[in-house]
N, C-alpha and C positions, 0 to 999 in steps of 0.2 A: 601162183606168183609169176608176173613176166619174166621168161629165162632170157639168153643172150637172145636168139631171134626175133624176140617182141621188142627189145630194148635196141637191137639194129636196125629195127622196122622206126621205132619211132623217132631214132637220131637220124636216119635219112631224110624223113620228113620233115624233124624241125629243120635239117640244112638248105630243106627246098624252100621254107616258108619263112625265114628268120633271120636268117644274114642278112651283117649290115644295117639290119631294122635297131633304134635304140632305143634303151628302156626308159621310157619317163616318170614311170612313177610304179607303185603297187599298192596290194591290201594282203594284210595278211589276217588271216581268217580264226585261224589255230593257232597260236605261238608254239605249242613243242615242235610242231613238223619244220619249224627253223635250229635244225643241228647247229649250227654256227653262221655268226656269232648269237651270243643269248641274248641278243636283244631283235628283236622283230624291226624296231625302227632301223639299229645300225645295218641289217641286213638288205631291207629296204634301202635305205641312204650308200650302201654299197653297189648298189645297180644301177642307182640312178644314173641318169645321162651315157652310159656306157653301151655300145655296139653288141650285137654277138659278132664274133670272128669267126668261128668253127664251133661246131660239137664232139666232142669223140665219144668213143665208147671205152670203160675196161671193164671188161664181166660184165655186170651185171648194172654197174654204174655210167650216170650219164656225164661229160665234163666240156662245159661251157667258156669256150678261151673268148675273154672280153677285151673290149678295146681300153687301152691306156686315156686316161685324162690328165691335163696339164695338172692337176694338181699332186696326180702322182711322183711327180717330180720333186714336190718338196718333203724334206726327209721327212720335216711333222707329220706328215699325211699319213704316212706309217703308224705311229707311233700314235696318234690317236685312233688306231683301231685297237678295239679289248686283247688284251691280251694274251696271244696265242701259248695254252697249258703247253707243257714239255710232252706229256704225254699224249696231246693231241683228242684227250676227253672231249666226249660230245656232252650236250644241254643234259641228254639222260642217263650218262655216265656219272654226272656230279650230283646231281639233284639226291639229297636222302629221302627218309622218309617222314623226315617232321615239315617239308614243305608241299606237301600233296595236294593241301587245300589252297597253297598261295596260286599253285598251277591252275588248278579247277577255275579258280577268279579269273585267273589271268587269262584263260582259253575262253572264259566268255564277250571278253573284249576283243577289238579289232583294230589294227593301226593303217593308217591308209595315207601313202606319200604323193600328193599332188604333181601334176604335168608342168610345176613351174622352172624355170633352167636359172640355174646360176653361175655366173663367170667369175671361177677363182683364180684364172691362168696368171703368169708370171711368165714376160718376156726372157727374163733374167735366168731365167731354172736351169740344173744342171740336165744333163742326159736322164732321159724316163729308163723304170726297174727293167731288168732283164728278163724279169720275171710278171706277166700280166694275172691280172686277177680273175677266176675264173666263178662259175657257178656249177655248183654239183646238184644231182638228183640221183636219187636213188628210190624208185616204185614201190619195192618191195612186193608184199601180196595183194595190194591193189588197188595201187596210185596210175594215174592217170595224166598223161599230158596234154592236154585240147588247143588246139587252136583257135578262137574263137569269136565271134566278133561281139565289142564291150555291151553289146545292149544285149547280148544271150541272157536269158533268165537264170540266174544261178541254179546249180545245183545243190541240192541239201549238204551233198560230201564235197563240197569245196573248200581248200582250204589254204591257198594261196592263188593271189591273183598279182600277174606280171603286164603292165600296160606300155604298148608300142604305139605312139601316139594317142588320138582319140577316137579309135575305130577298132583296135585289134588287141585282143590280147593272150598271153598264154597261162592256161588258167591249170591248175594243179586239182585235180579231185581226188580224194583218198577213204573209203568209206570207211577200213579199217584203221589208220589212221597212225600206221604204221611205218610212211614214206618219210623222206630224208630230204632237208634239201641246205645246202652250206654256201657261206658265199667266203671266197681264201682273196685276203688281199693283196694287192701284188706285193713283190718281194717273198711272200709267205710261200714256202715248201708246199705244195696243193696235198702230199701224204702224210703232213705234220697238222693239217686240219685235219682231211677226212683220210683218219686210219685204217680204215678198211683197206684201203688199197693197196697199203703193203704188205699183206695178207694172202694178197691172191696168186694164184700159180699162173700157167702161161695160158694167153689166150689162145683157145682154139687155129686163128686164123694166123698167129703171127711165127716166126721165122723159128721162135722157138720151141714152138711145140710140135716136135719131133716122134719118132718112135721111140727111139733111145730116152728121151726126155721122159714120155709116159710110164716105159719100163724100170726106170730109174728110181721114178716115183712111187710105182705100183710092188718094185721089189720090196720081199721076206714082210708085206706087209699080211698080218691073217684079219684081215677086215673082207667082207664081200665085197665083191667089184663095186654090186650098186652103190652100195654107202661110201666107198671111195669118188667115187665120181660125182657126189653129192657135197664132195671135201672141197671147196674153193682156192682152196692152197694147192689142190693137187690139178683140177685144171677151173679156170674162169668160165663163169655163166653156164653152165650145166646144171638143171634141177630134174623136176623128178621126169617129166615128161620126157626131155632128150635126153637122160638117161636110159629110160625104157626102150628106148628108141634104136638109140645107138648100142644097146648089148643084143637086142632084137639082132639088125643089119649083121650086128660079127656073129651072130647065134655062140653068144654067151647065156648060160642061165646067173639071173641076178644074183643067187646066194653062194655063187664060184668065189673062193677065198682067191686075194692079190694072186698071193704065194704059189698057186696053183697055178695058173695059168702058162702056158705053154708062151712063146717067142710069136708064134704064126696068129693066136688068138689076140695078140695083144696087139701086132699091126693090122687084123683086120678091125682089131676097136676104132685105133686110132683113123684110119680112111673111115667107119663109120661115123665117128663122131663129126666128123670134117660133112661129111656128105648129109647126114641128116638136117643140118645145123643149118647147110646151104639152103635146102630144099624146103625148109619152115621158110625161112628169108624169104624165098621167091614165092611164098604163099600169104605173105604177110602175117608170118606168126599163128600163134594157135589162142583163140578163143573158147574158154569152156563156160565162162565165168564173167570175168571185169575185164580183160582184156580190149583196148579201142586202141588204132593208133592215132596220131596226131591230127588228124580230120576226123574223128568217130565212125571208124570204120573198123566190121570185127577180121581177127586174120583166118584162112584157112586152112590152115597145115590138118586140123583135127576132121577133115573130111577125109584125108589121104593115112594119116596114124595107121601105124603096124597094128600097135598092140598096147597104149595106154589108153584107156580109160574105154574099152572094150571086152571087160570080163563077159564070160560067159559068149561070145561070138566068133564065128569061124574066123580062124587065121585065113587071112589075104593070101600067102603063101601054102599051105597045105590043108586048109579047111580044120582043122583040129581045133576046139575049144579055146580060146584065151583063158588063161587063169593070173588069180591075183593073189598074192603075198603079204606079209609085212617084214618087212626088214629094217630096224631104224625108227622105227615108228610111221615109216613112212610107207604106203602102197605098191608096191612091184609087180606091173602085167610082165607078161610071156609068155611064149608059147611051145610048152614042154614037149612037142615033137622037133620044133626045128629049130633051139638052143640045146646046145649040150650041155 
C-alpha cells in the first residue's frame, strides 16, 4: 500500500503537472471507486470546467482545492448536489447486501462527460462560497495516478479517467479496486464527506507532531510499538514498511509494549520517524509491487531499506540476520542484535 512518502511523491508531481490545467470532461470506468457523490455522472458534472488550484496531502490521502465557478454563486447550485448524510457515509458504507447484483450491473457500464463548456454565469450573483470544492483520492493498496497522454492505450485496471483538454489526462488505475476517490462541493465541510480525515493523528511533518505529542499518545498504552504506529489516529501515513523502518533507526524491537518504553526511546522514534520518511521522499518512494508515481516511474527507497522486506539478509549495520515476525497480522523485519 502507498504510505505517506509515495503519496508526497505523487502529489509533488501532480502540482508540477496539473495546476491551472481544467478538467473538461471524464469516464468513469468502475462506479464504486466514486465514494462521493453516488452518482458517477454527478461526480463527473462536479469537475467539469473547474481548475486544479493546489494538491495537499493529509496521511495517506490526496486533496484537490478546485477553482470556483460562477455558478457556485447561486445558492441552488448547492442544493442540487445529493445530499450530504450527517454521518458523512461513503457509497460502501450504505449499500446492504440485497443490492450486490445492482452494483455488479452497474460496474459493467461506463459514464463518460464530453469536452463541451457551458455558460451558466450570472452578472448579478452574490459573493462566491468561502469554501471551494475540492477532489479527494485516496490509492489505498494499489491505486495509481498517471499522467498521460488521452490516446495511451488503456490499462485493463483503469478505472477513472479525468480529461484536460484533448491531449492530456489523469487517469486513475486500481487493480485491486480498493481506491477512493470523492468530489466535496463547495460550501461542503471536505471531513463531513470524506470521513477519514478526521480520524487521523498528526502528520509526521507538521508543527504538531512533537515528542510530547507521540509520548502522550503512546502513554500506559500495552499495544507493541509496531501496531501503534500502524494506528492512523496515532500518527498519519505510517504503514508497514516505515514503520519497520523507523523502530529499525531508534533500535526499538517491534513487539516492545507503548507502556515500556523509556523517554530517550521514544525521542529517538520520533527524529526516526521524521528522517526515514524524508529519506523515502528523496528516493521517490519505495516500489516492491504497484507502486508508479505520476509519470510511471518506480521509487527507490527499497534499494537503500534497513530492514523491511529483507528476511534472512545481513543487516546493513552489523551483518546479523534480518528476521521476520507477525504482529497484528501484519509482517515485522528487525534486526535482533541492533534493536533492543
Amino acid at each position: 500500500m502507498p504510505e505517506l512518502p509515495e503519496v508526497e511523491t505523487v502529489r509533488r508531481g501532480l502540482n508540477q503537472l496539473t495546476l491551472q490545467r481544467k478538467i473538461t470532461g471524464g469516464d468513469v470506468l468502475l462506479n464504486r471507486t466514486i465514494a462521493y457523490p453516488f452518482s458517477a455522472e454527478d461526480f463527473l458534472n462536479g469537475l467539469k470546467k473547474r481548475e486544479i488550484i493546489s494538491w495537499h496531502r493529509r496521511g495517506k490521502y490526496l486533496i484537490a482545492e478546485l477553482s470556483f465557478l460562477e455558478e457556485d454563486k447561486e445558492s441552488h447550485c448547492v442544493a442540487e448536489v445529493p445530499a450530504v448524510r450527517a454521518s458523512g457515509a461513503t457509497r460502501r458504507e450504505t449499500r446492504g447486501k440485497g443490492d450486490k447484483e445492482t452494483r455488479r450491473q452497474g460496474d459493467k457500464g461506463t459514464r463518460r462527460q464530453g469536452d463541451e463548456v457551458e455558460n451558466n454565469s450570472s452578472p448579478s450573483s452574490p459573493s462566491p462560497p468561502s469554501t471551494p470544492s475540492s477532489l479527494g483520492v485516496h490509492l489505498r493498496m494499489t491505486g495509481q495516478l498517471l499522467w498521460l497522454p488521452q490516446d495511451e492505450p488503456l490499462h485493463k485496471h483503469t478505472r477513472v479517467r479525468l480529461f484536460f483538454g484533448e491531449e492530456w489526462e489523469l487517469r486513475f488505475v486500481d487493480q485491486r479496486t480498493f481506491g477512493q476517490m470523492w468530489w466535496v462541493p463547495p460550501k461542503v465541510e471536505t471531513q463531513s464527506i470524506i470521513t477519514g480525515l478526521a480520524k487521523l493523528g498528526a502528520d509526521p511533518f507538521s508543527a504538531e507532531f512533537t515528542v510530547e505529542y507521540l509520548a502522550e499518545k503512546l502513554k500506559n498504552r500495552r499495544r507493541a510499538i509496531k501496531t501503534a504506529l500502524l494506528d492512523q489516529s496515532v500518527v498519519a501515513g505510517i504503514g508497514n514498511i516505515y514503520a519497520d523502518e523507523a523502530l529499525f533507526m531508534g533500535r526499538i524491537k517491534p513487539e516492545t509494549l507503548c507502556l515500556n518504553l523509556r523517554r530517550e526511546q521514544i525521542k529517538s522514534l520520533h527524529s526516526s520517524i521524521i528522517k526515514v520518511l524524508k529519506t523515502s521522499i528523496e528516493a521517490g518512494g519505495t516500489t516492491f509491487s504497484n507502486f508508479l508515481n505520476v509519470q510511471g516511474v518506480n521509487g527507490n527507497y527499497a534499494h537503500v531499506a534497513w530492514v523491511y522486506n529483507r528476511t534472512g539478509k545481513p543487516c546493513r549495520n552489523c551483518t546479523h540476520l534480518i528476521e521476520r515476525i507477525k504482529l497484528g497480522g501484519r509482517s515485522s523485519h528487525f534486526c535482533p542484535q541492533c534493536q533492543e
